[in-house]
BAVO-113547 format. One record per atom (N, C-alpha, C, O): x, y, z. Coordinates in pm, whole numbers, plus 50000, padded with zeros to 5 digits. Layout:
% BAVO-113547
XYZ
...
***
This chain:
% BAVO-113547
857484496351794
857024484851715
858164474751704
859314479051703
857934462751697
858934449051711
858774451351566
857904455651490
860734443551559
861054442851422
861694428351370
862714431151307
861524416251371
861684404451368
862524402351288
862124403451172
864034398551307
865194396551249
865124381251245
865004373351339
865254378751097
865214361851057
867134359250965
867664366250879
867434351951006
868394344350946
868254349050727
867574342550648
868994359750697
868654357950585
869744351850459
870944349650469
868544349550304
869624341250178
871014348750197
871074361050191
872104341150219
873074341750242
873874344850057
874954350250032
873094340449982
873684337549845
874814324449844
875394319849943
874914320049704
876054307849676
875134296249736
875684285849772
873854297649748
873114280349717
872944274749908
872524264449958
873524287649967
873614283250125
872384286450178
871814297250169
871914274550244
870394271150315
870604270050422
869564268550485
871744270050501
871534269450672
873284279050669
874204278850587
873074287950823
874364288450917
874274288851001
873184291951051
875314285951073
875784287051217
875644299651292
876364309151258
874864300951383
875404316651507
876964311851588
877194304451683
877784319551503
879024317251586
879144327051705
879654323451811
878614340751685
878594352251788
877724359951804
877484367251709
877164360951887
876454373451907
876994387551957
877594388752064
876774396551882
877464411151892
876764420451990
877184431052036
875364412652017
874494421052114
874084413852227
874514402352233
873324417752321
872784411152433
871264418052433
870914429252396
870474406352491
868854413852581
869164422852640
870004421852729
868524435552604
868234448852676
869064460552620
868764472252643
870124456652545
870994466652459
870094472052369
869204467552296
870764487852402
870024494952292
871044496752177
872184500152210
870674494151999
871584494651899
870774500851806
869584498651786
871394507751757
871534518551590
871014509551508
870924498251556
870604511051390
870344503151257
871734505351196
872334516151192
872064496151158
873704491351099
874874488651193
876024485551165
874304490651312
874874484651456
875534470451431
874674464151370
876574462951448
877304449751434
875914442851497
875144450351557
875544427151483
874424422751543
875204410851560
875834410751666
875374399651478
875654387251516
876364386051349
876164390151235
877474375751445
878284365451347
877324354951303
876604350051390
877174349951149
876934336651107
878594333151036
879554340151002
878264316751037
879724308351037
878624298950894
877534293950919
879294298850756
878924293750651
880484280450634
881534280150699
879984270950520
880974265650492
882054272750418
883114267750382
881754281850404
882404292150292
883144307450375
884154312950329
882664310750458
883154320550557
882284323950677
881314316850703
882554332850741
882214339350864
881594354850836
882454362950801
880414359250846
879914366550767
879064378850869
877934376750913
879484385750884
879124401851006
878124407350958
878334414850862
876164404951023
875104408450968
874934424451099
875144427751216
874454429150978
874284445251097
873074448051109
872304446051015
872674453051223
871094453751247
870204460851163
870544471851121
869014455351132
868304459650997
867584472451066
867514482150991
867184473751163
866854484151252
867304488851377
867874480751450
867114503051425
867034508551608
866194502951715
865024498951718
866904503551782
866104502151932
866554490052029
867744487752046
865784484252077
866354478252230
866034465952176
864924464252126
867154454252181
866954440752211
866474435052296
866954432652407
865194431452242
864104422152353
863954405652340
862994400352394
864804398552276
864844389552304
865884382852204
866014389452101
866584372152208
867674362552125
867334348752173
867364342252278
866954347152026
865824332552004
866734321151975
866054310951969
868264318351951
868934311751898
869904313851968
870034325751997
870944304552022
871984302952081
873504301152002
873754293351910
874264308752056
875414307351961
875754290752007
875614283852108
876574288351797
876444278451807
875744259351756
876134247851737
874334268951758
872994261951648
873484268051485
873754278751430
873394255551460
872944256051306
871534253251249
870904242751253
871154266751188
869674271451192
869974264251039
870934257850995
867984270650952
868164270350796
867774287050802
867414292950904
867934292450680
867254302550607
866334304250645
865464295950670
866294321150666
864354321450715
864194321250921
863414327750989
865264311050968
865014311251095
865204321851198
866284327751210
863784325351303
863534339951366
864814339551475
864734332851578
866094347851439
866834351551540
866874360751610
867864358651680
866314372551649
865974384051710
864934391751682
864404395451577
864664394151843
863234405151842
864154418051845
865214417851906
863734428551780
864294441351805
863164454351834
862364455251741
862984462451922
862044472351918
861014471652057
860534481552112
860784456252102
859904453352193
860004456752329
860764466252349
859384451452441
859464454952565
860074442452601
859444432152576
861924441052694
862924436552719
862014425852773
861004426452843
862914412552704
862354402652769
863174396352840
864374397052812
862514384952999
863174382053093
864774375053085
865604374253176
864904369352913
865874355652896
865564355452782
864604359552716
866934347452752
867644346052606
866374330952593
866884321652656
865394327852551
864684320352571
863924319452376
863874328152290
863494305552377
862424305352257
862984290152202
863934282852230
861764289552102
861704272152044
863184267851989
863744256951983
863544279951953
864734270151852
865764267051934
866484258451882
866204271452062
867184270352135
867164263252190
868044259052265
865594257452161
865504246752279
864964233352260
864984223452334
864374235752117
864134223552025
864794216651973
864474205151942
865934222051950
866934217751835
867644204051881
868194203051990
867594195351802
867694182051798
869084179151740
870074173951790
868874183251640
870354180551562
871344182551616
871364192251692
872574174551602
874024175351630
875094188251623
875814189851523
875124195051708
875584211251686
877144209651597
878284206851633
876594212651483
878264216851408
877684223151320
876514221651284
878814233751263
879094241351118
878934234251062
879194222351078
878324240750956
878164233250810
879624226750778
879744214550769
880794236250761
881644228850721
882344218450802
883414212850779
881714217450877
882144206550962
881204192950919
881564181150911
880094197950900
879284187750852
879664182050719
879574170050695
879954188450659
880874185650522
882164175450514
882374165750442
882864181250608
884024175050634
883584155050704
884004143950671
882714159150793
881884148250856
881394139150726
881804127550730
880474143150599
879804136650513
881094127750449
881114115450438
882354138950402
883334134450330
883824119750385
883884109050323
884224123550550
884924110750590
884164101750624
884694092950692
882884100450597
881954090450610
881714087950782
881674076650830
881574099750860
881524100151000
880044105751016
879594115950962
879364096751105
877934100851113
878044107451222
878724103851318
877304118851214
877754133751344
877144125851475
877864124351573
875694120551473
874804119851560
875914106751688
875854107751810
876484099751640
877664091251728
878934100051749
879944094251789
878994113051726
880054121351762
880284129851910
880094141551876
880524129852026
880284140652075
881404152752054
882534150952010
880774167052101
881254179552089
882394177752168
882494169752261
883224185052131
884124192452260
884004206552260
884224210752374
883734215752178
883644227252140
882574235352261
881884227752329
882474246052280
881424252052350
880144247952352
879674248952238
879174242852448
878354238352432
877654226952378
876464225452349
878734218352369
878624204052303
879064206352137
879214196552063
879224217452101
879564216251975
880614209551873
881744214351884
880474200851790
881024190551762
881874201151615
881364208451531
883514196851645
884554205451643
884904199251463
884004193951396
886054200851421
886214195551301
887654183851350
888144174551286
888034189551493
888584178851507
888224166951593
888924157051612
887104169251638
886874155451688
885644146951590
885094136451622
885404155351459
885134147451336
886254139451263
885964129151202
887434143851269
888904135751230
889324124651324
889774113751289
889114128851448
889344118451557
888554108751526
889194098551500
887194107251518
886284097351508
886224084351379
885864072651374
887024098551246
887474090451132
888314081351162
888154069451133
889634087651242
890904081451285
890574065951341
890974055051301
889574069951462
889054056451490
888974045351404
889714035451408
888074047251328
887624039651203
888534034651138
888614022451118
889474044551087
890664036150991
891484025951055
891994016250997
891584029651211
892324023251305
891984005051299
892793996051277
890324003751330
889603995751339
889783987451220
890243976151204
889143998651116
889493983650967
890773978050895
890813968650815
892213989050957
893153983950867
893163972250952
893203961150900
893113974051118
893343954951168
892683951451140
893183942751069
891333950051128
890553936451096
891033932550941
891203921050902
891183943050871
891773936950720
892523931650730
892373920550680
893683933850787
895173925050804
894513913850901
895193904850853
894163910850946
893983898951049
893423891850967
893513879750988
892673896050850
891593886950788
892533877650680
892503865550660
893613891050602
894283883550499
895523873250573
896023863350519
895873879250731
897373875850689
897363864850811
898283856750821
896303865050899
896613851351028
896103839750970
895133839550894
896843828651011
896103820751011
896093815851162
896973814751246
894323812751160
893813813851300
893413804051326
892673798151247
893893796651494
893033784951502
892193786551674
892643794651755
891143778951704
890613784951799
890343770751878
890013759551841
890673777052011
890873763152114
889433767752214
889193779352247
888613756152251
887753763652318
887483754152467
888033743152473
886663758952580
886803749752734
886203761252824
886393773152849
885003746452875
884113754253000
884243759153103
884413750753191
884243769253136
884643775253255
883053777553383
881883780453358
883683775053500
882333775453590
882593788453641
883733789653685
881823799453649
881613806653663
881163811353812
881533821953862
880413802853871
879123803253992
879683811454079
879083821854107
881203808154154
881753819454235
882283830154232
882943836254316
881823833354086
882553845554040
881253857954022
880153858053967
882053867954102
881083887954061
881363886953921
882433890553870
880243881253851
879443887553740
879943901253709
880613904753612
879553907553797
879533928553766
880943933053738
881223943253675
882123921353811
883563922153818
884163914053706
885343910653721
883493910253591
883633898253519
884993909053461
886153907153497
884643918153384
885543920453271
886973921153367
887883913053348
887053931753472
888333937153549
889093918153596
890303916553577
888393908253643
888743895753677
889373891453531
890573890253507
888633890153469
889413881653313
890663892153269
891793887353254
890463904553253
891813913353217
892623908553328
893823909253300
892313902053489
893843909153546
894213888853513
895363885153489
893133879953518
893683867553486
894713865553410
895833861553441
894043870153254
894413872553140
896153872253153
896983863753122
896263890153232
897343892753179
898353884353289
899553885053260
898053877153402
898743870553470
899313855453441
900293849153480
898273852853358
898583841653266
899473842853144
900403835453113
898893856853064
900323858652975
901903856152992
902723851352914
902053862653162
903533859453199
903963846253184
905183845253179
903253834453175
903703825753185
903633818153038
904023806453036
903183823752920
903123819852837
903213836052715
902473842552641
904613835752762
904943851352676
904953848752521
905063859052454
904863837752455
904283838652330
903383846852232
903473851852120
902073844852376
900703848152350
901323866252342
900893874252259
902243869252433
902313884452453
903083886152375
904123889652429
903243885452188
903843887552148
902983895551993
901803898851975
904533896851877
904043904251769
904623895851682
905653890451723
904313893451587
905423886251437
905393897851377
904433904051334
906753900951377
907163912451251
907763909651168
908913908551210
907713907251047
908223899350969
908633881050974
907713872950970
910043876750984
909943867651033
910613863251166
911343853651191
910173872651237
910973871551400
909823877151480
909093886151438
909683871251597
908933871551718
908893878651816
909513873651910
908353889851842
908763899151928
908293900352055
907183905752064
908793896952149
907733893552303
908103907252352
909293910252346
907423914052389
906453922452504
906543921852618
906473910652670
906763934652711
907153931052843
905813940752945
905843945553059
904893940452850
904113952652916
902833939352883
902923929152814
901683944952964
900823938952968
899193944452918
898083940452952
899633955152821
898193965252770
897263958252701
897383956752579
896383953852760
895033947752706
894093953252624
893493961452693
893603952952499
892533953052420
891613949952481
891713940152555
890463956652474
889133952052523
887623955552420
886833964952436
887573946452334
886393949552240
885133956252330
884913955552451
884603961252252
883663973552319
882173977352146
882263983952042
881163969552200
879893971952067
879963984452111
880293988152224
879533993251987
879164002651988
877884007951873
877914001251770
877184014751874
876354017451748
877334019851657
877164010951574
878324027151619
879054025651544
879764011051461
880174007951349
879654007251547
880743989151541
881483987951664
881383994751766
882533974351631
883233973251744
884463977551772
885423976251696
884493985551940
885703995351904
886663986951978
886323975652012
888103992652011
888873979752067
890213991552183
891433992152163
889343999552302
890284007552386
891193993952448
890873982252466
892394001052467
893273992752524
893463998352714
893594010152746
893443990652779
893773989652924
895093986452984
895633975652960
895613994753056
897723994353054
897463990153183
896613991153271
898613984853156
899203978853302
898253966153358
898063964153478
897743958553257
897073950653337
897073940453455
896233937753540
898693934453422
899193925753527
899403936253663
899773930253763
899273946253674
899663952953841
898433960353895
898243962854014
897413964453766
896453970253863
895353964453952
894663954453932
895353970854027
894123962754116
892913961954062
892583969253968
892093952954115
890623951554043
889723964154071
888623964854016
890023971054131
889293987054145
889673991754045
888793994053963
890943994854010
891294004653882
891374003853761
891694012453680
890933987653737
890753980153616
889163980353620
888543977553517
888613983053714
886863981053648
886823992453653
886053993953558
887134007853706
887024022353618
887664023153523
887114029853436
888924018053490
889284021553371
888154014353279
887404021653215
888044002253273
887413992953158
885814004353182
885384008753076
885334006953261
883974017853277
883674030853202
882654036253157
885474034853209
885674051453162
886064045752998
885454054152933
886514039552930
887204031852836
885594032352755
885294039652661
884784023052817
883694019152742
882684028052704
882094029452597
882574035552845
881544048852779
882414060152688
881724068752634
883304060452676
884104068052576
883294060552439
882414064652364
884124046652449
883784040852273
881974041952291
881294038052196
881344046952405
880424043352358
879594062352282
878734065252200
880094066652332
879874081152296
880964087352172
880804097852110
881584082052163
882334081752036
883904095952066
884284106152009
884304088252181
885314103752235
886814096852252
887814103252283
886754080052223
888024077352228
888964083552127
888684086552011
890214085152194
891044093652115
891744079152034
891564067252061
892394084151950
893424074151876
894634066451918
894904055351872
895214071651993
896134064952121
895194058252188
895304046452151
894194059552279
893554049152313
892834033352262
892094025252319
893584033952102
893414027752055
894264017952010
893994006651968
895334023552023
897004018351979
897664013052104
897304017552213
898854001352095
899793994252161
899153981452284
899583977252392
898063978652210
897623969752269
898243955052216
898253951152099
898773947452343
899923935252356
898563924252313
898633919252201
897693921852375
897063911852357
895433914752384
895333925852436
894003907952363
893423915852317
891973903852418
891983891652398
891153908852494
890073902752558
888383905252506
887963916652526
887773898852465
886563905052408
885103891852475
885023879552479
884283902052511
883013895952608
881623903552563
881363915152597
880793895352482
879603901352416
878333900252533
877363907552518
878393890152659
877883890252703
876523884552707
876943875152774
875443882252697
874333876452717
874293873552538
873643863652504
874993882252421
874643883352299
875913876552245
876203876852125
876863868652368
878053864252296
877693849152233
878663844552172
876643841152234
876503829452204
877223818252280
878043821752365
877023805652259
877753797552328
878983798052256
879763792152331
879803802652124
881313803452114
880773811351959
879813809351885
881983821551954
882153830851814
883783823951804
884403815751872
884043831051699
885503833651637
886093840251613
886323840851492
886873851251710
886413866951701
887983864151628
888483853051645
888703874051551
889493878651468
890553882951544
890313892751614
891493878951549
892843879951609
893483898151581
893693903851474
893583900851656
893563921951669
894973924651588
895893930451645
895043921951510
897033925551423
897173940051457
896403949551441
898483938951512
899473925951490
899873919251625
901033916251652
898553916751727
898813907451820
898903893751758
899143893051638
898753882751829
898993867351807
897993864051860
897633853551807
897223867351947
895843860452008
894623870552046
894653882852038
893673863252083
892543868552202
891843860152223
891563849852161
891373866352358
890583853452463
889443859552425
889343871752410
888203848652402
887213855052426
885983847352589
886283838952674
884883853852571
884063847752720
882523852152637
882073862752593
882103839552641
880883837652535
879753834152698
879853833752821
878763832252594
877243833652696
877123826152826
877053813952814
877073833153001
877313827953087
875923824653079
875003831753038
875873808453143
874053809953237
874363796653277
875433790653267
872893791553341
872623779453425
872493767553315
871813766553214
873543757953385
874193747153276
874243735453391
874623738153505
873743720053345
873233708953461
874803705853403
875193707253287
875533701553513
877103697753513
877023686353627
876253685353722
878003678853589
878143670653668
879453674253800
880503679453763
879273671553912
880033670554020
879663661954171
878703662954248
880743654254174
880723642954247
880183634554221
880073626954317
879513629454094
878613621154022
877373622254049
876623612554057
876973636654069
875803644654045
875403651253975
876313657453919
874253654453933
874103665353842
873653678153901
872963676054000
873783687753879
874083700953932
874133716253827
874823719653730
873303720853884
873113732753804
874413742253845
874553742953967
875483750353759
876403755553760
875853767653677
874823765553612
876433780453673
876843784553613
878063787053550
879083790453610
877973785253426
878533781453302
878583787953172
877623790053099
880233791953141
880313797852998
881563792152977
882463788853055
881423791252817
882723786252704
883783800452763
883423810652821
884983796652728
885963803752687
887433797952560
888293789252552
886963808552491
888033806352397
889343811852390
889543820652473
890453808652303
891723814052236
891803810452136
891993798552112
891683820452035
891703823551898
893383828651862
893873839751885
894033817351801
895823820551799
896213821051650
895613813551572
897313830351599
898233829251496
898613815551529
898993812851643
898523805351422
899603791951441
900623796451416
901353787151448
901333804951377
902483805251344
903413805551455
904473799751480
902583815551523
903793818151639
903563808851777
904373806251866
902113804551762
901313798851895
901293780951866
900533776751779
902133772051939
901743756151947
900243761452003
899863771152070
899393746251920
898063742751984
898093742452144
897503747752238
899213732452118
898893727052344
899413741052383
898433746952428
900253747352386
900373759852443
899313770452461
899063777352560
898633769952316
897363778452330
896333771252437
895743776452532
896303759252397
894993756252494
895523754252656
894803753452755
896773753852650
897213749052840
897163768952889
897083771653009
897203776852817
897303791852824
895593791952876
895273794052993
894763789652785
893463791752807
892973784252948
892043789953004
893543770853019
893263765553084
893643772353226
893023769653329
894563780153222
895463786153319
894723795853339
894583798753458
894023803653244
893273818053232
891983807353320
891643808653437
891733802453272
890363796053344
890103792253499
889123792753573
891813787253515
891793782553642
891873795353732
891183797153832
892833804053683
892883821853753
891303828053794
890923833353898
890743825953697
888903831353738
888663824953812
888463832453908
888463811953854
887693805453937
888443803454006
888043794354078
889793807954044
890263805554209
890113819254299
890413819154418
***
């Protein structure tokens, strides 16, 4: 006769745990008080022993899932079944973590479902619930400081687009970008206190939407890499922020900072200067724009580009002859 082993009240108010281990396999024959499976509580790790004898015929739950109370984790007694198989292993929707991980998750205000696992089986760890926080704090102490402490002015100018790979847009503006910086090492700089610190590296910021918000991976070496290794990096960069796996260094020592919303960038924003850089370029909504050439009118494609600068450290004409240089680099 089958003996249906359910997930039971754990006591202390606990309504769900984790299968951290299973002690048995399909087709093992076990004793009643036989070790059966680990559950993982916010509170401990807890060794349930088999409520009855006989042969394991099936394991309905995968180590790993976080079940509730009540949920059917083993057949015991039956005729051996083919696979570790059944609804819950295979239904389960929710974001695989321990409760106390989920806890830890509620605390730092990290929503699991934008988290991915690293843990076995996608299981989302307690440290890449800290990582994801880390992100976050990363994100708002600059925008806070940028908000109280720049003062920002923003230079803006049309750029024609028409002969330019679209698909190559971002890797083209990073390697412009940072080729233009050399010549206006201002922009590649920091105000630390009251002295100016220029930069000899060329690591680009690259805003990145995410369901979360906007994240900001940085891209190294921009002035030397080729446009192949700048559109995987900016590729591998983005689906990170977009799955929520950038680490915290990937977030840090960025010199100067490029951001492109794309069809949703409008004809010009004012995006927030990344502290404690001094600037960023931005590249607002490309499309078909009647322009004049040769004293014709002529459909171009056409988008604004801006530079959003600290005055402090940045002259106007410098900012805008910087932006003009970046402009002329794309379209040659």
């Amino acid at each position: 006769m089958a003996y249906e082993f359910r997930l039971p009240d754990l006591g202390e108010g606990l309504t769900e745990g984790e299968i951290a281990r299973w002690l048995v396999s399909v087709g093992q024959e076990i004793a009643e008080d036989d070790p059966l499976v680990e559950v993982q509580t916010d509170k401990a790790t807890v060794e349930i022993p088999s409520p009855a004898a006989g042969v394991v015929s099936r394991i309905l739950v995968e180590e790993g899932d976080v079940v509730p109370v009540g949920t059917l984790l083993v057949v015991i007694g039956a005729e051996t079944a083919p696979a570790q198989d059944g609804p819950n292993a295979h239904e389960h929707k929710e974001p695989r973590a321990t409760p106390l991980v989920r806890r830890i998750a509620q605390d730092l205000g990290v929503e699991l479902g934008s988290v991915a696992g690293s843990g076995p089986g996608g299981r989302i760890t307690e440290e890449d619930v800290r990582a994801a926080a880390g992100v976050r704090r990363v994100i708002a102490d600059h925008l806070a400081r940028s908000h109280r402490e720049v003062p920002a002015v923003t230079f803006v100018e049309e750029c024609d687009f028409t002969a330019v790979d679209l698909a190559r847009l971002l890797p083209l503006v990073l390697r412009a970008t940072a080729l233009s910086l050399r010549e206006f090492p201002e922009l590649n700089a920091r105000l630390e206190g009251d002295e100016i610190v220029y930069l000899e590296r060329y690591d680009l910021g690259l805003a990145v939407q995410t369901e979360q918000g906007l994240v900001v991976p940085v891209v190294r070496g921009c002035d030397t890499a080729s446009l192949e290794e700048l559109d995987a990096e900016v590729q591998r960069l983005a689906e990170a922020a977009r799955a929520g796996t950038l680490l915290p260094e990937e977030l840090r020592g960025s010199t100067f900072t490029v951001t492109s919303a794309g069809k949703l960038g409008g004809l010009l924003v004012t995006p927030l200067v990344n502290h404690p850089e001094v600037g960023i370029l931005g590249v607002h909504r490309i499309g078909p724009r009647p322009v004049v050439r040769d004293d014709e009118v002529v459909v171009r494609q056409v988008g604004n580009v801006s530079v959003t600068f600290d005055h402090r450290v940045v002259d106007g004409a410098r900012a805008a002859a910087f932006c003009l240089d970046v402009i002329g680099r794309i379209g040659s």
